[in-house]
Short mmCIF file of the C-alpha atoms (twelve columns), coordinates in Angstrom:
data_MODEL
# 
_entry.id   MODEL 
# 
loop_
_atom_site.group_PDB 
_atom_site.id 
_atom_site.type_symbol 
_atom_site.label_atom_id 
_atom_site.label_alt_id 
_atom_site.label_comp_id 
_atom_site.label_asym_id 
_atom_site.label_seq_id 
_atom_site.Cartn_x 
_atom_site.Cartn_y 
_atom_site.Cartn_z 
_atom_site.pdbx_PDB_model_num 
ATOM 1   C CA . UNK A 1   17.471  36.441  -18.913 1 
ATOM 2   C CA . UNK A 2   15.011  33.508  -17.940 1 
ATOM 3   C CA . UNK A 3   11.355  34.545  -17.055 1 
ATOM 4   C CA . UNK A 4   10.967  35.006  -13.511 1 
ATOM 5   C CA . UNK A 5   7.216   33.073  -13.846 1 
ATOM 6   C CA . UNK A 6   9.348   29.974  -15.479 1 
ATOM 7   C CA . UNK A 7   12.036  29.906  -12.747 1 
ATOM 8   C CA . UNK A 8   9.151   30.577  -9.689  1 
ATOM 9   C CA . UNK A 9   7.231   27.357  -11.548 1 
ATOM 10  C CA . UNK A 10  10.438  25.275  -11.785 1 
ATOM 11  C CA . UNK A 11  10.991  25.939  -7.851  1 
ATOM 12  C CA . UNK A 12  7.599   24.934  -7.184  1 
ATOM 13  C CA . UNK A 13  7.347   21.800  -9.171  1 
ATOM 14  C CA . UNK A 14  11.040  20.947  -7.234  1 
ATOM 15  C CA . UNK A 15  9.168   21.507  -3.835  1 
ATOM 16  C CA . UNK A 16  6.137   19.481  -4.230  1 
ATOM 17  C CA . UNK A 17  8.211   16.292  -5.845  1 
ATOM 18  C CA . UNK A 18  10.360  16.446  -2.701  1 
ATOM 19  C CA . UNK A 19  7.898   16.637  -0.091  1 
ATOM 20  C CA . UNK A 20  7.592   13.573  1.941   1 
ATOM 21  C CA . UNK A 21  4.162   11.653  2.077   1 
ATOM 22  C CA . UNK A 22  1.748   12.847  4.892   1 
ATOM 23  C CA . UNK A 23  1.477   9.513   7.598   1 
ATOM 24  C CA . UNK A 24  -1.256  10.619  8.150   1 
ATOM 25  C CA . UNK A 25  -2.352  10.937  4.550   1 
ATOM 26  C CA . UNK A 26  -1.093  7.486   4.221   1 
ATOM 27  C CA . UNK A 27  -3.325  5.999   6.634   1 
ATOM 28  C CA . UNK A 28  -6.305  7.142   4.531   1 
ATOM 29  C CA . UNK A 29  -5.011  5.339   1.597   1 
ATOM 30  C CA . UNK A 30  -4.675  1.794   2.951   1 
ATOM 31  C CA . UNK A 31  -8.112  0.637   3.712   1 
ATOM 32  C CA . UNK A 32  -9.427  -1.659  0.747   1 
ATOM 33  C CA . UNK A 33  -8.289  -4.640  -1.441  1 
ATOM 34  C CA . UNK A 34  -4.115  -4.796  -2.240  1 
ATOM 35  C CA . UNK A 35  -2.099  -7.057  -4.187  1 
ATOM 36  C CA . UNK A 36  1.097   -7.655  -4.003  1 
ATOM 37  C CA . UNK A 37  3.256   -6.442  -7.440  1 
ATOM 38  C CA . UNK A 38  6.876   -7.144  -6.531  1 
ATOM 39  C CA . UNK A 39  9.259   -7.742  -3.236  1 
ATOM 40  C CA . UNK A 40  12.385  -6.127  -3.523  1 
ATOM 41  C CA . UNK A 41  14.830  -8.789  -1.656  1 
ATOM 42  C CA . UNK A 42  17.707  -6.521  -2.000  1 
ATOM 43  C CA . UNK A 43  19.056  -3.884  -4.971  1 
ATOM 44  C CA . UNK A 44  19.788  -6.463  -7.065  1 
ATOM 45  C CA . UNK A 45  17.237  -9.241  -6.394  1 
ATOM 46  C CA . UNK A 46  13.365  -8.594  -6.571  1 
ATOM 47  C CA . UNK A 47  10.368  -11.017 -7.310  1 
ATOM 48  C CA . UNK A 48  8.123   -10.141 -9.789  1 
ATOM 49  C CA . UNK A 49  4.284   -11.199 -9.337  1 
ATOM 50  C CA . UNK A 50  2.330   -11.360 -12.028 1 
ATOM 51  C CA . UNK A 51  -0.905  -13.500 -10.440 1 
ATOM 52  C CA . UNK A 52  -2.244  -13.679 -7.314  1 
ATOM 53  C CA . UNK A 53  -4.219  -16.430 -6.032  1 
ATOM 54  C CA . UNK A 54  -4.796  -13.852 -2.708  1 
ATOM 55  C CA . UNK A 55  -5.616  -10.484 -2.035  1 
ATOM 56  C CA . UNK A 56  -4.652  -8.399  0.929   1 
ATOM 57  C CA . UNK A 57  -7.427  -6.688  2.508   1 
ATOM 58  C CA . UNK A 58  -7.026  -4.043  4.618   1 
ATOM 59  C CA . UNK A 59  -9.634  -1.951  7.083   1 
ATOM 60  C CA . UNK A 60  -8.702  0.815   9.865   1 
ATOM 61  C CA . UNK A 61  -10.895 2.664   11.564  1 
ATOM 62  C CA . UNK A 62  -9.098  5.241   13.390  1 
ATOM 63  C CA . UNK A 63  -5.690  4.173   14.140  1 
ATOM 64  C CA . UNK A 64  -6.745  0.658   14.753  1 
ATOM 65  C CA . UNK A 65  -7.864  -2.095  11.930  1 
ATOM 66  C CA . UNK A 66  -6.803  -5.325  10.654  1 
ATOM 67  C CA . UNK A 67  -5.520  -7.236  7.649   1 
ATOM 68  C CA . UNK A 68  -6.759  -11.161 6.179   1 
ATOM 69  C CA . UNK A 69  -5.843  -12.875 3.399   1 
ATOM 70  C CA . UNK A 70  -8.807  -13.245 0.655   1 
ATOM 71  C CA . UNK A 71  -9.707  -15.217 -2.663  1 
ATOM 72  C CA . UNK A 72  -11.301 -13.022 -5.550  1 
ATOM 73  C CA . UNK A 73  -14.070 -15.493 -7.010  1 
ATOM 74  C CA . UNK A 74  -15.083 -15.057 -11.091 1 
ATOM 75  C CA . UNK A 75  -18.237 -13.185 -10.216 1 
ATOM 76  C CA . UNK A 76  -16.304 -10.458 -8.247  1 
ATOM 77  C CA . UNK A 77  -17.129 -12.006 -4.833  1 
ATOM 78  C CA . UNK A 78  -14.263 -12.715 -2.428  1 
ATOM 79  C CA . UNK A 79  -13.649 -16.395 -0.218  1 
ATOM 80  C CA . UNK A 80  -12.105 -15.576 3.008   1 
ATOM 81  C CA . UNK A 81  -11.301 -17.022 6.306   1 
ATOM 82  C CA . UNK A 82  -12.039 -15.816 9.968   1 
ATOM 83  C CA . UNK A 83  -8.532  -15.103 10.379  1 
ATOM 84  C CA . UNK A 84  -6.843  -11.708 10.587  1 
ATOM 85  C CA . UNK A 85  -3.982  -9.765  11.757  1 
ATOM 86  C CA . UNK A 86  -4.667  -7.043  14.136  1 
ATOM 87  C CA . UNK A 87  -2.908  -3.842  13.197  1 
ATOM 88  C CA . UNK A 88  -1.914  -0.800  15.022  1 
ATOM 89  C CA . UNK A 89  -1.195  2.510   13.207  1 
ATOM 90  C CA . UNK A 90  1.421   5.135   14.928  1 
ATOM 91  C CA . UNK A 91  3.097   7.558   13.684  1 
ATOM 92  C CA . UNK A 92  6.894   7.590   14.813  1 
ATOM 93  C CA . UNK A 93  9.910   9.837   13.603  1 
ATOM 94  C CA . UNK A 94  7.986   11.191  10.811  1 
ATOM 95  C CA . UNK A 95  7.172   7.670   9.636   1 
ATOM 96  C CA . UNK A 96  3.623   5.877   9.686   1 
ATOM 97  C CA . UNK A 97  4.080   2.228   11.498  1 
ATOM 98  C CA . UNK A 98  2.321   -0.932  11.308  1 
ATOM 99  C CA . UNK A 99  2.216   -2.860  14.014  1 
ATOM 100 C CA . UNK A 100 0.575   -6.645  13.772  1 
ATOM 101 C CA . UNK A 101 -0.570  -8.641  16.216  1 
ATOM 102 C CA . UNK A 102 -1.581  -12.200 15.857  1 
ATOM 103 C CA . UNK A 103 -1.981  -15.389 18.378  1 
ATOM 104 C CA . UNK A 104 1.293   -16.758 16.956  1 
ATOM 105 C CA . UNK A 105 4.002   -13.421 16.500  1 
ATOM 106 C CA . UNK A 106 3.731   -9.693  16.267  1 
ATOM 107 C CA . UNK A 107 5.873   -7.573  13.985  1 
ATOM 108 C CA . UNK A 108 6.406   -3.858  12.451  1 
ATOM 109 C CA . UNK A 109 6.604   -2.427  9.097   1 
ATOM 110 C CA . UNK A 110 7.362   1.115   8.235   1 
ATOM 111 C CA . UNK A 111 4.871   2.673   5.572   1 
ATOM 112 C CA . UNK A 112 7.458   4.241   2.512   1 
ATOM 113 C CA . UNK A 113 4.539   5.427   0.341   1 
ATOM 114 C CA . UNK A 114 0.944   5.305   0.136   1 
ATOM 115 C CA . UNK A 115 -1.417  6.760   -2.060  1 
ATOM 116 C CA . UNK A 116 -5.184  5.780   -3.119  1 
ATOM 117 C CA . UNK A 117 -3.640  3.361   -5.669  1 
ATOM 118 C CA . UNK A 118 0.269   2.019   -4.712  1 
ATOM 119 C CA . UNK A 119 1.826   1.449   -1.546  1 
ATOM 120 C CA . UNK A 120 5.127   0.261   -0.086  1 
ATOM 121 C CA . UNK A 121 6.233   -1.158  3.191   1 
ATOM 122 C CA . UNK A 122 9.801   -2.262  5.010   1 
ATOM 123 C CA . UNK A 123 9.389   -5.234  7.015   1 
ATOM 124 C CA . UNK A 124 11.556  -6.434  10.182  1 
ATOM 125 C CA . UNK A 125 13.585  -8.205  7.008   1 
ATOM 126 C CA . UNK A 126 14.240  -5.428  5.053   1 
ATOM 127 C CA . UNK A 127 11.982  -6.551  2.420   1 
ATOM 128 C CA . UNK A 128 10.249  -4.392  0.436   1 
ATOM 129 C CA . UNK A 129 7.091   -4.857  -0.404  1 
ATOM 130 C CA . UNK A 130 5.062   -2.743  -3.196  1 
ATOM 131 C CA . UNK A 131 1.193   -3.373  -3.585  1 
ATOM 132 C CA . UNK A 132 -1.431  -1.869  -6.168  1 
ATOM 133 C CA . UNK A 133 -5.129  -1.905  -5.683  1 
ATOM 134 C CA . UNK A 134 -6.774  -4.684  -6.814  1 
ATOM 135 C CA . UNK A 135 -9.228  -5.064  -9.569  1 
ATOM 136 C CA . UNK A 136 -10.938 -7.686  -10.390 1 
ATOM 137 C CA . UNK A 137 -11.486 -8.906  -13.932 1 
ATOM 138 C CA . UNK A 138 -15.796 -7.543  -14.092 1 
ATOM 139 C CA . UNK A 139 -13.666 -4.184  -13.640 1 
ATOM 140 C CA . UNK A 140 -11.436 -4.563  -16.303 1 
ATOM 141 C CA . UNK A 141 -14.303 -5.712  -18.357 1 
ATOM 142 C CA . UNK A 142 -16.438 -2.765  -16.818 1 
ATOM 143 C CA . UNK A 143 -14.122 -0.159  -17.965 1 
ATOM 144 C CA . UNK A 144 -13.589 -2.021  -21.857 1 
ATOM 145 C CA . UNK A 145 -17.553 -1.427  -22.239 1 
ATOM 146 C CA . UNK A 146 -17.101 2.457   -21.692 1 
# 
């Protein structure tokens, strides 16, 4: 007969891999520096990135915040622009939604995961996007020296 600890561990381990992220935990993971890893077109087509010239950089205070395109410079700096997209956070049907807003279009994506180092989106395309947190290269070089 199997140990009744074993099988109550089993269950548990079942129950917290199928729990669905938090939106609201989400939220608290998306403020700071992303990069894009791949876009997954459709099941069989996705684009790898390997560099990016950009970073996405994200900031929400609340439920309201904003996304802009920057440049990580060699000394760890960043070269950015004025412009930004205004986002609005809501949850909806169990599902944390992003809603942009610029001068020129406004558009939604639906959060699929977030946590304090990956997250995915689906876009009005049905693109999906997956991001990791960016680190620059004194990082890297930071965490060789340890």
């Amino acid at each position: 007969m199997v140990n009744k600890k074993i099988l109550f561990f089993l269950f548990g381990i079942v129950l917290l891999g199928c729990q669905k992220n938090n939106p609201e935990e989400q939220l608290e993971h998306l403020t700071g520096y992303w990069e894009i890893d791949r876009v997954e077109i459709s099941e069989d087509s996705v684009i790898n990135y390997k560099v990016n010239a950009t970073v996405d950089y994200m900031e929400f205070d609340g439920n309201e915040g904003f996304r802009k395109k920057v440049k990580p410079q060699f000394d760890g700096s960043f070269k950015t622009s004025d412009n930004k997209e205004g986002i609005s956070a809501r949850i909806e049907n169990d599902s944390l939604r992003l809603y942009y807003k610029t001068p020129f279009d406004e558009w939604k994506e639906t959060v699929i995961s977030a946590t304090e180092k990956k997250f995915s989106v689906l876009n009005r395309d049905g693109k999906i996007y997956y991001y990791t947190k960016f680190t620059s290269l004194l990082d890297n070089e930071d965490e060789e020296e340890k």
